[in-house]
N, C-alpha and C positions, 0 to 999 in steps of 0.2 A: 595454417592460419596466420594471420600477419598479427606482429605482435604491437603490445598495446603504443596509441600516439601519445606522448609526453607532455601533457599541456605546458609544462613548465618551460621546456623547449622552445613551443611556439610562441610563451611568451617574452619569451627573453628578450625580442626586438622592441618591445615597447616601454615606454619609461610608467612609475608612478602616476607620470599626468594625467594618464588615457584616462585614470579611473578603473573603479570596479565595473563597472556597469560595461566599459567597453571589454575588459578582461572575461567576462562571464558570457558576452557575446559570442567573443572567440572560441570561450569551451562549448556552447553551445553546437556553433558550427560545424568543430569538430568532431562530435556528440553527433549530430544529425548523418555524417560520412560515413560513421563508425555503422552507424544503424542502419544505414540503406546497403552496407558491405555485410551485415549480418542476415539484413530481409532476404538479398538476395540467395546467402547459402543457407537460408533455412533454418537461420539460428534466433530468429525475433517472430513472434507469433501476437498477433494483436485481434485473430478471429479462433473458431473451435478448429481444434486440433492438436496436433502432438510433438513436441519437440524431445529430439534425442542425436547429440551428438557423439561420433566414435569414442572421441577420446574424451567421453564424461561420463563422470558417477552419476548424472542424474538424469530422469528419465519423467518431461513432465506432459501431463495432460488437462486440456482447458477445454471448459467450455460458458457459454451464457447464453439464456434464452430471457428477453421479457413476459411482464404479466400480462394484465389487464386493465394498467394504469394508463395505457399510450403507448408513447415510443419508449424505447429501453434504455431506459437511464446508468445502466449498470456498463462496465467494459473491464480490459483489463491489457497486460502485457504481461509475456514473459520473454526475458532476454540473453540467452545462454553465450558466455564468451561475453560479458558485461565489459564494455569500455576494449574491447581487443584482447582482454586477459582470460586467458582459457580457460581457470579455473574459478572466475567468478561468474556467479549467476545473478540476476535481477528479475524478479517476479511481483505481480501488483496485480490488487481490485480495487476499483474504484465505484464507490455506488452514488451517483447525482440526486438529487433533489431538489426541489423549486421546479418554476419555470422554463429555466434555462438550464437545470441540472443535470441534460443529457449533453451539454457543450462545454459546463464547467468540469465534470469526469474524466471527459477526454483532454481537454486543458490541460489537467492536472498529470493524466496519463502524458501526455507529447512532452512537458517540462519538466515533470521529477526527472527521471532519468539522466538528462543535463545536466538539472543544477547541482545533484547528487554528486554526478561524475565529475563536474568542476571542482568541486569542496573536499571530494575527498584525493583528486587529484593536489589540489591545493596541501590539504595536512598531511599527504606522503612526504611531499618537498620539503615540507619544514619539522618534518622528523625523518630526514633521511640523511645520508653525506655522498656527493656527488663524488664518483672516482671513476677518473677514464671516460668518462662520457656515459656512464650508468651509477642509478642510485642503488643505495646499498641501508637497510636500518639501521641506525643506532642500538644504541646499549638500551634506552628507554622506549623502544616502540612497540606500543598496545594497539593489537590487533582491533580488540572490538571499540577503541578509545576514538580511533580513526574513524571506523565508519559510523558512532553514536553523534560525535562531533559533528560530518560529512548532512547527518538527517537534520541534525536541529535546524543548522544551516540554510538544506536546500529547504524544509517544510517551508521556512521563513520565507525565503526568496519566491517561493511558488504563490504563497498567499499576496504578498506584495504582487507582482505579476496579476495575478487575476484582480486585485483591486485597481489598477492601474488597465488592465484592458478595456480599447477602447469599444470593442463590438458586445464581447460578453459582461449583461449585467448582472453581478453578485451578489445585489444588495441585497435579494431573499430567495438565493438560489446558491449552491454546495455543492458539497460531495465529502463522501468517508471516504481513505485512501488506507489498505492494509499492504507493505511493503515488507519484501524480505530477500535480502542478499544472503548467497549463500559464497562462501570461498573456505574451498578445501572442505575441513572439519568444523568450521564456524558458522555456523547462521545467526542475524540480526537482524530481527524484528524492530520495524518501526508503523507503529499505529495511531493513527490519527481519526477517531469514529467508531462505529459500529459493525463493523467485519470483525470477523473472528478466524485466529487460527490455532486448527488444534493437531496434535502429534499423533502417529498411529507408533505404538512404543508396544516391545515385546515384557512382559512382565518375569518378576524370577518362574513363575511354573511355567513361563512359555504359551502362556495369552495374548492375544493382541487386547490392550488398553489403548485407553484416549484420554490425551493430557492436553488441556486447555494451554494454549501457551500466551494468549492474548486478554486484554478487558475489553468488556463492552463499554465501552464510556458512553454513559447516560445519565441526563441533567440526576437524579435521584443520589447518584454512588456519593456519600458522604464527603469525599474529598472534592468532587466535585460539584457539590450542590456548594460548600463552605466556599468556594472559590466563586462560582455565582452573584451568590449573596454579598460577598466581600467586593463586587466588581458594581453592584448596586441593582443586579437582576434579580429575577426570582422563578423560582420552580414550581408548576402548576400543575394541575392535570383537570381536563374538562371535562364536562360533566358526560357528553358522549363517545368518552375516550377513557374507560376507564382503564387505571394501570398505567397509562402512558403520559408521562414524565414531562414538560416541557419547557425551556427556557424562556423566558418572557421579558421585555426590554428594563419594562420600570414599573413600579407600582400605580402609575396613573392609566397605563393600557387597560383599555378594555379585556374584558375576559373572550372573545372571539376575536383578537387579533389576531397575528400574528404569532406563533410560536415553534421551538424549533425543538425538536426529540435528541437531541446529541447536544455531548457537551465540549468535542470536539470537532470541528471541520474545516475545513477551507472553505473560502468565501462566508457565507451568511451575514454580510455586515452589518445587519440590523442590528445584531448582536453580541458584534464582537468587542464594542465597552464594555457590555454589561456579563461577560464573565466565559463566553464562547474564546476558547484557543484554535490555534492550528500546530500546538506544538505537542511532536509525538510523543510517546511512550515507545521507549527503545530499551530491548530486553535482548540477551545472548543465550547462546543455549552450543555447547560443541557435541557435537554426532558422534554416537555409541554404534555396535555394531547393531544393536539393540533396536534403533532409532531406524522406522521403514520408510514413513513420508511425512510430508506436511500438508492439511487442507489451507489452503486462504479459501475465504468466502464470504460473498457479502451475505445482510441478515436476511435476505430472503430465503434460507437455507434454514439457517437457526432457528428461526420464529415457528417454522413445524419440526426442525429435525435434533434428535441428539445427538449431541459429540460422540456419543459410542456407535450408534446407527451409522452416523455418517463413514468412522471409522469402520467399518464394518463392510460397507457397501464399497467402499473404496480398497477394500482390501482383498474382494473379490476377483478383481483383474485391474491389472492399469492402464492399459490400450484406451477405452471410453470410461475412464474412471470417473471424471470431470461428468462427463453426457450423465450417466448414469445417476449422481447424487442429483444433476438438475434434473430431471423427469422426476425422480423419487420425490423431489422436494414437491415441484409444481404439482404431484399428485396429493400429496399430505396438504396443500393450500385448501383443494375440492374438495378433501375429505375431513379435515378439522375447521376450516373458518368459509363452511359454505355462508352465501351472501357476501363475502366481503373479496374485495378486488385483490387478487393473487400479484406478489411483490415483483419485481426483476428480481432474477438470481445470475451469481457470475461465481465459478468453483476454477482453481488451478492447485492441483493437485503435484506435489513435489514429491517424486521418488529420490531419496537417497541415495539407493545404493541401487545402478543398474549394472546390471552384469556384461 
């Protein structure tokens, strides 16, 4: 496989003047190369099915079906050999909402990956020391520092971006994005939403358990109900919605306006003075022998399934492990909330350790 391109290289002909903006283009381009050299060997998967390369520990399986809402708001990506580097991996669900939330998902999907791989291309160079024409880390270089950094970064850049598109409108229309790089023995999580991902983990008597590794950010969780309110919104819930939590612009809004179930997302700028972010929660966790996979999912999964079921179902085979928790799930919709319209669901199932 050809090894990774050096954005720092490419940019070396250009001065400060260009700007960021035309610097970030560049990476993007490059980013776009990388990806169409990965579709083509089977290392980028963005529909159902299963990626697994010779020389990787990891062995993943995807799938997503929609509900009964319309078109399927839900997508996702998995990216093996991330940026040209063997041993990095890049996996994602995105779940849209609104209007337009099955164009702002994929949005979301098409641009993280770039802005990510610019930024954290970017904080290698500037914790590395160039010798001979190859970088090398210094004495102070934190692995998970680089890519917590690399997320705040792109979340940021991504949300700018869809505010600034000209075709897709995001004034009342989103997406949750649940992100997770893996390299070597390190995974980090970055969550932006209501995806959830949880660990299938061997216990000391030799159990498989399920360890939540994500929050569901929603307008209610304390931290962020306070953050809310301090931004000048408020948390509601209607009268035929019970249970369900919502962000609301101002206190002058009508009670059947407008209101939004997350207290994180991209786009929804209705809402994003009054106390809505797009910046992640980014969490580390290094792989035990112990440690079998990871689910991403969006909450069409959660809302009928548990983290042990799911772990459970997935732990049965990995080949359709993805397929499998989605059938499972979309049948727990018919059978616990008949009359009500069954959610998109999107599952990418991360094996650790393939042999």
């Amino acid at each position: 496989m050809k090894k990774m391109v050096h954005f720092s290289s490419l940019l070396s002909g250009f001065s400060p003047k260009n700007g960021k903006k035309r610097r970030i283009n560049l990476g993007r381009e490059a980013t776009i190369a990388l990806a169409k050299e990965a579709r083509k060997n089977g290392l980028l998967l963005t529909s159902p099915g299963n990626v697994s390369a010779k020389w990787s520990d990891n062995y993943v399986s995807a799938y997503s079906k929609g509900g009964n809402k319309g078109i399927n708001q839900d997508c996702f990506i998995v990216w093996e050999g991330f940026g040209g580097k063997e041993d990095v991996m890049f996996c994602g669900v995105f779940d849209g909402h609104g209007p337009w939330g099955h164009l702002v998902g994929k949005r979301v999907k098409k641009v993280m990956p770039a802005y990510l791989l610019h930024y954290w291309q970017e904080a290698m160079a500037q914790c590395s020391i160039l010798m001979n024409g190859e970088l090398f880390k210094n004495a102070n270089f934190d692995q998970f520092g680089m890519w917590k950094k690399s997320f705040l970064k792109a979340c940021s850049t991504v949300d700018y971006d869809l505010e600034l598109h000209p075709v897709i409108d995001s004034l009342y229309s989103g997406t949750a994005a649940l992100t997770i790089i893996r390299e070597g023995d390190l995974i980090v999580l970055a969550n932006v939403g209501d995806s959830r991902a949880v660990l299938g983990t061997t216990s000391d008597d030799g159990s498989l358990v399920a360890v939540q590794l994500s929050v569901d950010f929603k307008p209610n969780l304390p931290q962020e109900a306070e953050r809310i309110h301090q931004s000048g919104g408020r948390v509601c819930q209607a009268e035929d919605e019970p249970g369900v939590s919502r962000i609301r612009a101002s206190i002058d809004e009508e009670p059947e306006g407008p209101g939004l179930a997350l207290s994180r997302a991209f786009g929804d700028f209705f809402v994003k003075d009054f106390g809505l972010i797009s910046e992640p929660d980014v969490i580390q966790r290094t792989i035990t022998a112990r440690d079998r996979f990871v689910i991403l999912a969006t909450d069409g999964v959660w809302d009928v399934v548990s983290n042990e079921k799911a772990v459970e179902i997935v732990s049965a085979g990995k080949e359709e492990s993805a397929k499998k928790l989605v059938e499972y799930a979309a049948a727990q919709w018919k059978r616990k909330r008949p009359g009500y319209a069954a959610d998109d669901i999107s599952v990418v199932c991360l094996f650790l350790h393939n042999p």
